[in-house]
MARSESE-210626 format. One line per field, with one value per atom (N, C-alpha, C, O): x, y, z; residue in three letters; atom name. Coordinates in Angstrom, 3 decimals. Each point is the difference from the previous one (the first is absolute). Layout:
# residues N
X X:...
Y Y:...
Z Z:...
code Ala:...
site CA:...
END
This chain:
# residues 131
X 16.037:0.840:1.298:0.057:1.126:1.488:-0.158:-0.502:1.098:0.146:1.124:-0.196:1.074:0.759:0.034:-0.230:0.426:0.145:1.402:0.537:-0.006:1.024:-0.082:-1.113:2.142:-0.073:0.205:0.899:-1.382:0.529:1.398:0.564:-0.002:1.714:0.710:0.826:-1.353:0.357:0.311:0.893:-2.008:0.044:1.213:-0.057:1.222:1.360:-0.204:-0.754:1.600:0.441:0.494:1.026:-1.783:0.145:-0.737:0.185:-0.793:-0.627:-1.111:-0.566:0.295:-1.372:-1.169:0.137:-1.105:-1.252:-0.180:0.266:-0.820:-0.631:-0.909:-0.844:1.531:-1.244:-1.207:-0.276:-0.950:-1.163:-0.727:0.048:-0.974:-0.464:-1.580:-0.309:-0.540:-1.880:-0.241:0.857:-2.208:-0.473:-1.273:-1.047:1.555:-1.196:-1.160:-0.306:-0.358:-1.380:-1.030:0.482:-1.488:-1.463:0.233:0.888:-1.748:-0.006:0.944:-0.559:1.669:0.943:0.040:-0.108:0.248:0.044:-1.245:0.013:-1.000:-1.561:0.238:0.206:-0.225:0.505:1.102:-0.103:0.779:1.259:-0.577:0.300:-1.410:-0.809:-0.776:0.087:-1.084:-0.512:0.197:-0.567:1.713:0.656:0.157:-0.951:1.861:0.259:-1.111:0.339:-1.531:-1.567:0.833:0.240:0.258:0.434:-1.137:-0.935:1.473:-0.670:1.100:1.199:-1.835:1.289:-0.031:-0.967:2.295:-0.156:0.521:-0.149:0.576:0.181:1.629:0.573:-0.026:1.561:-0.087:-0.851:1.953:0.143:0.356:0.894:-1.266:0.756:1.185:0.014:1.039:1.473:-0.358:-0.225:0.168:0.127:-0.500:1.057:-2.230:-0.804:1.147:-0.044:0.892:1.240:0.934:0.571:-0.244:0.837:-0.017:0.904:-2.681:-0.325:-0.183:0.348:-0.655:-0.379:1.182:-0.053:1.778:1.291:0.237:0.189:-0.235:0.166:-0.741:0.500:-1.511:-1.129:0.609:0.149:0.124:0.168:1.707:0.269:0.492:1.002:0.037:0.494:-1.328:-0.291:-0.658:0.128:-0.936:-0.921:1.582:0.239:0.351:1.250:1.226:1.067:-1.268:0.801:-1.060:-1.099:1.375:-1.057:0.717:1.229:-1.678:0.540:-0.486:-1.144:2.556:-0.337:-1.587:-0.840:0.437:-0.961:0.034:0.896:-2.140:0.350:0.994:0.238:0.260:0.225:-0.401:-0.078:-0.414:-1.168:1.446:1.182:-1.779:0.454:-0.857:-1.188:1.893:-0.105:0.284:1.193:-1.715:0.390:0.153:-0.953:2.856:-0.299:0.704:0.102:0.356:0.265:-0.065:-0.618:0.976:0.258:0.398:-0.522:1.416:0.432:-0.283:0.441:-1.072:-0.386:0.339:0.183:-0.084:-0.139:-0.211:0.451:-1.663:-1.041:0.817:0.771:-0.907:0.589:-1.181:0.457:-1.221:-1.092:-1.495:0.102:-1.477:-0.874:-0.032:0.664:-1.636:-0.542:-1.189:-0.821:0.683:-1.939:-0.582:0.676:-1.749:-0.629:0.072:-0.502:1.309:-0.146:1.631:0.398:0.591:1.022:1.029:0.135:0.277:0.921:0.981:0.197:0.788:1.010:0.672:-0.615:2.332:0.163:1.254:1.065:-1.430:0.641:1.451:-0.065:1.351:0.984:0.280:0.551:-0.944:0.632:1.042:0.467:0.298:1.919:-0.154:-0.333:0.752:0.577:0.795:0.670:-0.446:1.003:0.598:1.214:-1.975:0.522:-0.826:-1.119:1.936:-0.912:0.282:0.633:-0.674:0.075:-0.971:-1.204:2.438:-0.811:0.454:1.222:-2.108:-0.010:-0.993:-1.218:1.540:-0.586:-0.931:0.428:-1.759:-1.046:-0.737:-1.063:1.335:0.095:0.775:1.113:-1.227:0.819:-0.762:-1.119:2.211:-0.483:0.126:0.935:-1.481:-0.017:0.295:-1.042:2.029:-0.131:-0.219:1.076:-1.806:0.031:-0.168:-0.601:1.263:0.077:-0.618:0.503:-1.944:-0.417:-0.025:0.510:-1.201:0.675:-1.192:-0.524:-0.370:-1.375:0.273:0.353:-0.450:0.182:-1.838:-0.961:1.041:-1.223:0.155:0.834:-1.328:0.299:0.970:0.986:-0.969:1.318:1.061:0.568:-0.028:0.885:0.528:1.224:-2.226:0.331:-0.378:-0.928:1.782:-0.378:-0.989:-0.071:-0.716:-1.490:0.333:-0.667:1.115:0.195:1.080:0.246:0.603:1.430:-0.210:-1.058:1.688:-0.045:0.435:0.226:-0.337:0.403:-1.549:-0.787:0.684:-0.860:0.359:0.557:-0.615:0.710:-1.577:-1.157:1.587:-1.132:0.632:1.117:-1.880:0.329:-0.637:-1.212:2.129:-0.245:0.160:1.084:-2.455:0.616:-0.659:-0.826:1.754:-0.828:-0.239:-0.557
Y -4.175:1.113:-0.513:-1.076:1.996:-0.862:0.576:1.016:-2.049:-0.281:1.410:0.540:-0.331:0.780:1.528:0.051:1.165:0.888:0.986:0.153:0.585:0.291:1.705:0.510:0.236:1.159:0.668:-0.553:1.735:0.323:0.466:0.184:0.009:0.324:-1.245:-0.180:-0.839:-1.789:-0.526:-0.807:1.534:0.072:0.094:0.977:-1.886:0.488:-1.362:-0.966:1.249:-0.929:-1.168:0.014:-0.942:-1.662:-0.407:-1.133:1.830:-0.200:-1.067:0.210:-0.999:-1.210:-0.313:-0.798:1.150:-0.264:-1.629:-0.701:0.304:-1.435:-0.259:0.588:-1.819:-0.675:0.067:-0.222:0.566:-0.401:-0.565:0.341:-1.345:-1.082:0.413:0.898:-1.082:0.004:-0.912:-0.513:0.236:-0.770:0.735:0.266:0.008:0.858:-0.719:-0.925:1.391:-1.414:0.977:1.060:-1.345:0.697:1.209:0.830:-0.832:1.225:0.931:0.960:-0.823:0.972:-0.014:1.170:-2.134:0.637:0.786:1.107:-1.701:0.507:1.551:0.701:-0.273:1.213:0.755:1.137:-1.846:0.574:0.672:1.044:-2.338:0.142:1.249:0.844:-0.615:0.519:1.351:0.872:-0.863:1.810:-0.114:0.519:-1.046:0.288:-0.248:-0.067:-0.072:-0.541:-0.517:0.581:-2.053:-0.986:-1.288:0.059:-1.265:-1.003:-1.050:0.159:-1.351:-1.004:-1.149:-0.256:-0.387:-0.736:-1.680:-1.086:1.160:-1.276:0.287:-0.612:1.564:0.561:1.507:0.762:-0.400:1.255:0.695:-0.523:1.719:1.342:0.040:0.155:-0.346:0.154:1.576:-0.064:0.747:1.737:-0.470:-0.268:-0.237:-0.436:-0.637:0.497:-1.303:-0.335:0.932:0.034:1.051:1.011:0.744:0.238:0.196:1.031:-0.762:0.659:-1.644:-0.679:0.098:0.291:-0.591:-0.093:1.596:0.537:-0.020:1.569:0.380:0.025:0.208:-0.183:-0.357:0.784:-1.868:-0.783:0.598:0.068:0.227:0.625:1.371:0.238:0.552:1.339:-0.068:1.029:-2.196:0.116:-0.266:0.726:-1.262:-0.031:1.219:-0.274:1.344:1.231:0.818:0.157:0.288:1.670:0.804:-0.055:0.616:1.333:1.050:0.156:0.795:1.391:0.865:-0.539:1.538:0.562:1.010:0.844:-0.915:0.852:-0.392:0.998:-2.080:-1.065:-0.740:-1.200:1.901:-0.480:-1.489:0.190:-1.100:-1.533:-0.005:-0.321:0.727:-0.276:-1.129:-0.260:-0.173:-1.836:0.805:0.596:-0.430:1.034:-0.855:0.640:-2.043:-0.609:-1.392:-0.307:-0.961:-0.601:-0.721:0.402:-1.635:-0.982:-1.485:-0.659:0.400:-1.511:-0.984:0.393:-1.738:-0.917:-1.111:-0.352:-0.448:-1.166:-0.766:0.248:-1.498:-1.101:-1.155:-1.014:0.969:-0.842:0.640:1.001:-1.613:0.412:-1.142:-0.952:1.638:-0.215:-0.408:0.827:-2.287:-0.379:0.908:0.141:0.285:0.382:-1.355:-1.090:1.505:-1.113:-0.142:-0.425:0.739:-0.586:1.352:1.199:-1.776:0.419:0.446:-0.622:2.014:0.600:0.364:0.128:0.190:0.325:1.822:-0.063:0.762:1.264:0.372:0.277:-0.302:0.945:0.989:0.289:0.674:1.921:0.071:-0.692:1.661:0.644:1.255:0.215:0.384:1.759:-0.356:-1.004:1.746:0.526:0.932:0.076:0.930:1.533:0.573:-0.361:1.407:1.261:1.249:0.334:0.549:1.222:1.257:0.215:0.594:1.018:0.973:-0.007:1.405:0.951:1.361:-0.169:0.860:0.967:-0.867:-0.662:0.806:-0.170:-1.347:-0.258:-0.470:-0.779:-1.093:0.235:-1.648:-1.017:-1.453:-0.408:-0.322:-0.636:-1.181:0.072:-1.112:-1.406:-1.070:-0.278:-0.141:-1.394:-1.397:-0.325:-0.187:-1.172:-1.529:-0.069:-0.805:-1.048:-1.423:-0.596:0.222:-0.899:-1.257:-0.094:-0.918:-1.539:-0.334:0.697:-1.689:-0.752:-1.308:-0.229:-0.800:-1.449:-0.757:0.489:-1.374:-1.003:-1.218:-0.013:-0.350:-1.552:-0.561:-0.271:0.014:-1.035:0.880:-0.158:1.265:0.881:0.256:-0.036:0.409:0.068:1.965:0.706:-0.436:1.427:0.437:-0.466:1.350:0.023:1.565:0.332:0.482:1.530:0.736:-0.361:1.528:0.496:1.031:0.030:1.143:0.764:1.500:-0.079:0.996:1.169:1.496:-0.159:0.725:1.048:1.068:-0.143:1.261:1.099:0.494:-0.160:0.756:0.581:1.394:-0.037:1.327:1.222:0.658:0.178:0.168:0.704:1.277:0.566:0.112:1.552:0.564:-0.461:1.860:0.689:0.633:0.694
Z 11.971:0.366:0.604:0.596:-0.796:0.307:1.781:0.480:0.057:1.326:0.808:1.088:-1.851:-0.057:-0.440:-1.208:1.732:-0.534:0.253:1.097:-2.625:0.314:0.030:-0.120:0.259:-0.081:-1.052:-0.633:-0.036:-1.458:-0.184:-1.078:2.460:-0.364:-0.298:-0.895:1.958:-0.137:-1.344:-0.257:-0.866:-1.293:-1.022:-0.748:0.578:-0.402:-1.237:0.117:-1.174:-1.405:0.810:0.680:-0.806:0.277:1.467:0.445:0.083:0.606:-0.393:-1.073:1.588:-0.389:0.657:0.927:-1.119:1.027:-0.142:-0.976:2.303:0.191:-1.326:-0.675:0.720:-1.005:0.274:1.179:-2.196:0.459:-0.646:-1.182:1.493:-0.343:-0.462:0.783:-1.464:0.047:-0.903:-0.720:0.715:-1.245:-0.459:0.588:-2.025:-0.843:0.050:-0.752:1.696:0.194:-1.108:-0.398:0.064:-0.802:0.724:-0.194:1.009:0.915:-0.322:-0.531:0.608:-0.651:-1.131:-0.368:-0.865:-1.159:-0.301:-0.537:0.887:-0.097:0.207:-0.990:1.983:0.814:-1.332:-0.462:0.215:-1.117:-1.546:-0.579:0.172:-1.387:0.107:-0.891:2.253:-0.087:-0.107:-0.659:1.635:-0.224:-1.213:-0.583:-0.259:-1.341:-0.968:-1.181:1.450:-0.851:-1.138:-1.058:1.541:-0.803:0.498:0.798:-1.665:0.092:0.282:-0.228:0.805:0.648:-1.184:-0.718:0.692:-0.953:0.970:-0.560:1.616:1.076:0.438:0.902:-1.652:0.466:0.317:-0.459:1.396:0.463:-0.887:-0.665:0.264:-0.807:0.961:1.221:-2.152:0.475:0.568:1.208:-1.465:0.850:0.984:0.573:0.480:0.531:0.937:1.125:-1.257:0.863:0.252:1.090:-2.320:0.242:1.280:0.801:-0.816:0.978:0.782:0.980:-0.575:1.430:0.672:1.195:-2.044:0.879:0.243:1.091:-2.141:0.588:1.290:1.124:-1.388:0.964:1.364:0.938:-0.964:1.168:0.615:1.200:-2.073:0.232:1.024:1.102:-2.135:0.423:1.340:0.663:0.001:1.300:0.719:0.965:-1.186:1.388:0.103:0.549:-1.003:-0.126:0.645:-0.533:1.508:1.057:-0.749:0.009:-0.500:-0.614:0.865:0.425:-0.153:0.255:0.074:-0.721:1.334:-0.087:-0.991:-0.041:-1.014:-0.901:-1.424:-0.680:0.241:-0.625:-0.751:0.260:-1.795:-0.696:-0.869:-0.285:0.182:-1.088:-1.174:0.037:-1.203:-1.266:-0.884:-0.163:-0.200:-1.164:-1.017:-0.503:-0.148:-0.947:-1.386:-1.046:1.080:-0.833:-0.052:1.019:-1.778:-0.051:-0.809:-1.040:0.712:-0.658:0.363:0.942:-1.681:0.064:-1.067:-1.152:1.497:-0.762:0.742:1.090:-2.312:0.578:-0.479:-0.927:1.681:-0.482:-0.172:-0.528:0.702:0.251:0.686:0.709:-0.948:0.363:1.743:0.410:0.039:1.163:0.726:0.395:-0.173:0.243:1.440:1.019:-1.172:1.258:0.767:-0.274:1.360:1.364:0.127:1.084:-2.086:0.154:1.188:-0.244:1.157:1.138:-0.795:-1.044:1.420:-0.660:1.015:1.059:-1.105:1.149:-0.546:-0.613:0.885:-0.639:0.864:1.198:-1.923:0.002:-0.286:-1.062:2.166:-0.394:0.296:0.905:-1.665:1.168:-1.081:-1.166:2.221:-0.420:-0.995:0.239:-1.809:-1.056:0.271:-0.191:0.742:-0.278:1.092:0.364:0.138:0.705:-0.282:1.002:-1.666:-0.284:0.311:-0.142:0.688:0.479:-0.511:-0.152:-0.387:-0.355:0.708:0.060:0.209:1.081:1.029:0.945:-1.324:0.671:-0.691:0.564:-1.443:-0.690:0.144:-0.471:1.040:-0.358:-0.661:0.313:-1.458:-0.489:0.678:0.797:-0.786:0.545:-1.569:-0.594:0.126:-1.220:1.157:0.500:-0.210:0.037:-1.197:-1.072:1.688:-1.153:0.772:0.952:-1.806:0.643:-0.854:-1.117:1.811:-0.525:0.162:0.870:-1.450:0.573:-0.314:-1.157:2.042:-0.316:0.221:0.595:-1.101:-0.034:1.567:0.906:-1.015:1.295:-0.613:0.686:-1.777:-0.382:-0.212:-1.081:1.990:-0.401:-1.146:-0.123:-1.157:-0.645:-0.539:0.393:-1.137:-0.125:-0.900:-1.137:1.573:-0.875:-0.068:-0.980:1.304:-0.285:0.660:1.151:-1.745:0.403:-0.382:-0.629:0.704:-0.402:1.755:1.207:-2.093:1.340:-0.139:-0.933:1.362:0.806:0.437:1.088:-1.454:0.488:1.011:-0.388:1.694:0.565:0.580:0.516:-0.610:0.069:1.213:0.117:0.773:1.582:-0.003:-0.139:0.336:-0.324:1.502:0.787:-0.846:1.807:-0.168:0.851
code Unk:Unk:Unk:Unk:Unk:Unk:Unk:Unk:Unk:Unk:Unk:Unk:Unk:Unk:Unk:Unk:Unk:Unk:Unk:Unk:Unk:Unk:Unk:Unk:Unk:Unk:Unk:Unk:Unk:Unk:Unk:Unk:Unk:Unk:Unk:Unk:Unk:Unk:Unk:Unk:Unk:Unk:Unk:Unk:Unk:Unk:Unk:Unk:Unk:Unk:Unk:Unk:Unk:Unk:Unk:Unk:Unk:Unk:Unk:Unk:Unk:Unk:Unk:Unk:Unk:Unk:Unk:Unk:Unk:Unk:Unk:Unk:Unk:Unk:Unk:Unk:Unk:Unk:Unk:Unk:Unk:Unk:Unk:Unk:Unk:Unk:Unk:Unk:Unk:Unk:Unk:Unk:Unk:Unk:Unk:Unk:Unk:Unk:Unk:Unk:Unk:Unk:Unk:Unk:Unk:Unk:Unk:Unk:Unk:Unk:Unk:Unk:Unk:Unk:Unk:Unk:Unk:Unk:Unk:Unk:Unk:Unk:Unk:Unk:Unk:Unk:Unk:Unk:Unk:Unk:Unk:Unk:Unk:Unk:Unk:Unk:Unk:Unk:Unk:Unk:Unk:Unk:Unk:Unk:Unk:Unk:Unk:Unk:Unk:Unk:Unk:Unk:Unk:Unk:Unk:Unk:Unk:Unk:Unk:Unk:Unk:Unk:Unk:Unk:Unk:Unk:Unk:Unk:Unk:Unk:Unk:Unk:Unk:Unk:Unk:Unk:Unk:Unk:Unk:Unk:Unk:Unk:Unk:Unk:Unk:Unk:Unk:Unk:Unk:Unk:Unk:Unk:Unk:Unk:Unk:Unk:Unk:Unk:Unk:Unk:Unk:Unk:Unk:Unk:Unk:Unk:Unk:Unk:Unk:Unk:Unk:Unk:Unk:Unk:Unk:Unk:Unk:Unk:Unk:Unk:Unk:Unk:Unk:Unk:Unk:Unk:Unk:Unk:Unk:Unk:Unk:Unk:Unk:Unk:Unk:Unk:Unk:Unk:Unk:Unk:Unk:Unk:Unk:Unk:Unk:Unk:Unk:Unk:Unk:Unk:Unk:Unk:Unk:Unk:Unk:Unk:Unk:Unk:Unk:Unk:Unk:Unk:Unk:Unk:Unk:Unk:Unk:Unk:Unk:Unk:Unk:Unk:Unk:Unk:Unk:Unk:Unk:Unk:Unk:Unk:Unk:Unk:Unk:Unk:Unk:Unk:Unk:Unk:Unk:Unk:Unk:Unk:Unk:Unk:Unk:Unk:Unk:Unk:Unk:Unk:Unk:Unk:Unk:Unk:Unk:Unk:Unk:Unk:Unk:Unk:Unk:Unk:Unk:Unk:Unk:Unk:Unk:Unk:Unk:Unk:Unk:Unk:Unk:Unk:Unk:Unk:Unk:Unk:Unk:Unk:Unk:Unk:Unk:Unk:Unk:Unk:Unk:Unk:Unk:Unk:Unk:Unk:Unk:Unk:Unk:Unk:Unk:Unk:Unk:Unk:Unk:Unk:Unk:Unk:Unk:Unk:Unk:Unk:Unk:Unk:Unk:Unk:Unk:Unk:Unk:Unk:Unk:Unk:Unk:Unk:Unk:Unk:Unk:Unk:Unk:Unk:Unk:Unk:Unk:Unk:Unk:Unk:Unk:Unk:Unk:Unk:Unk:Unk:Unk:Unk:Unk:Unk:Unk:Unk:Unk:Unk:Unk:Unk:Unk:Unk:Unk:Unk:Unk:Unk:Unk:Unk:Unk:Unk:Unk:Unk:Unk:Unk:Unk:Unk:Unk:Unk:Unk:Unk:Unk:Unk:Unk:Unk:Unk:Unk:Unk:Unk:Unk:Unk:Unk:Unk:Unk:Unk:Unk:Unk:Unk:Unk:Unk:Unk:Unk:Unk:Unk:Unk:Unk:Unk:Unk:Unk:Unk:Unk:Unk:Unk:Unk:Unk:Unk:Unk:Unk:Unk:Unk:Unk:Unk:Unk:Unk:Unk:Unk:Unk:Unk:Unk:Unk:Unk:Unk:Unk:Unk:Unk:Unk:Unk:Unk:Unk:Unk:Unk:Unk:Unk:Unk:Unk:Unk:Unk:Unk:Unk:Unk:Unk:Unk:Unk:Unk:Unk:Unk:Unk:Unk:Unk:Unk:Unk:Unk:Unk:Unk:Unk:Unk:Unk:Unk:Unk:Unk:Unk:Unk:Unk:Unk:Unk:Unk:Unk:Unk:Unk:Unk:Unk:Unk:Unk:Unk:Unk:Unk:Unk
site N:CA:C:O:N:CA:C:O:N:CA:C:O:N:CA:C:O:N:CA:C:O:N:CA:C:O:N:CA:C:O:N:CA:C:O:N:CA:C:O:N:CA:C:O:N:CA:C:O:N:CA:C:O:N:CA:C:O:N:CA:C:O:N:CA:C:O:N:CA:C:O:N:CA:C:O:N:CA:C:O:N:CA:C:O:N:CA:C:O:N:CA:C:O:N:CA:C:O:N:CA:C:O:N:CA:C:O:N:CA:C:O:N:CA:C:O:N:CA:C:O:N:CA:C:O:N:CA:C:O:N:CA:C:O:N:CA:C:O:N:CA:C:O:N:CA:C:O:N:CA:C:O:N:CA:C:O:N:CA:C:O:N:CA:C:O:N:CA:C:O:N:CA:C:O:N:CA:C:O:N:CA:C:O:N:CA:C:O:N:CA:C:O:N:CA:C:O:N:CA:C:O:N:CA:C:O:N:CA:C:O:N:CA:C:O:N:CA:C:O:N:CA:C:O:N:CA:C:O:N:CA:C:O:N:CA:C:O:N:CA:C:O:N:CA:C:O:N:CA:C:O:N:CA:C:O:N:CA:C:O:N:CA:C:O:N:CA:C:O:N:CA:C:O:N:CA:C:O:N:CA:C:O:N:CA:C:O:N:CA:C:O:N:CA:C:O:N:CA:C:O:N:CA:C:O:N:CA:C:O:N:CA:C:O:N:CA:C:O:N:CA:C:O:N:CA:C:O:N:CA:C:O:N:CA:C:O:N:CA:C:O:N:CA:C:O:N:CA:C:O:N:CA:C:O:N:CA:C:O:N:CA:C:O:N:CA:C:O:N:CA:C:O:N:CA:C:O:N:CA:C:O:N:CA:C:O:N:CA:C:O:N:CA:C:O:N:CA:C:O:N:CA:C:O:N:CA:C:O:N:CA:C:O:N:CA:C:O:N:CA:C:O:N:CA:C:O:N:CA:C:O:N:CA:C:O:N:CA:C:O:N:CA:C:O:N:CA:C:O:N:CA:C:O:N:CA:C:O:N:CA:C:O:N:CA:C:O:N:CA:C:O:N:CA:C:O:N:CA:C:O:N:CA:C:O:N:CA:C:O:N:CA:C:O:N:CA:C:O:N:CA:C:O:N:CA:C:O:N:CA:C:O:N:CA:C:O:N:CA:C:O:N:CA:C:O:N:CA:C:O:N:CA:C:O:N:CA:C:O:N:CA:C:O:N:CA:C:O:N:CA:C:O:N:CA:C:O:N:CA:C:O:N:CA:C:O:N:CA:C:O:N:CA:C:O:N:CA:C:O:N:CA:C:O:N:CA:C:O
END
């Protein structure tokens, strides 16, 4: 969980959350396969990293009372697969914030690097805040 939490007005285009670091040990992908009644093959299902940074994103924003968060899109692209055990360290930053009545959209654009900083997934996330 990020050390940090910000506010959802804090929330503005270029804004950047702290890096955060995990290592997809068994235990989590395990946990990952099983929701999806998949089978492991010794690498992570790239989505399986997607949602862990979202995930992990979304725990450092308190949202309002009454403030439902929707995952209502995304864009990805893999660049490489991923061994269970290997440490990643995830870049989020705000794209866009748009608001419409009671409705605002969130684009974020995230980055996933490997230990050898190298990039293993990019792509952006739209998430939908409605009251």
């Amino acid at each position: 969980m990020p050390e940090k939490t910000i506010s959802y007005e804090e929330l503005i285009p270029g804004y950047k959350f702290p890096p955060v670091s995990y290592e997809l040990n068994a235990s989590l992908v395990s946990k990952y396969l099983k929701a999806v009644d998949s089978a492991g093959d010794g690498f992570v299902p790239p989505l399986a990293i997607t949602a862990l940074a979202i995930a992990t994103m979304a725990g450092s924003i308190p949202l309002p009372p009454g403030i439902v968060a929707i995952h209502a899109s995304q864009e990805l692209e893999f660049f490489r697969l991923v061994p269970v055990g290997t440490t990643i360290e995830c870049h989020i930053g705000v794209a866009k914030k748009i608001a419409r009545g009671k409705m605002t959209m969130l684009v974020v654009e995230l980055e996933v690097l490997d230990e050898g900083k190298e990039k293993v997934q990019s792509g952006k996330a739209t998430v939908a805040l409605l009251a």
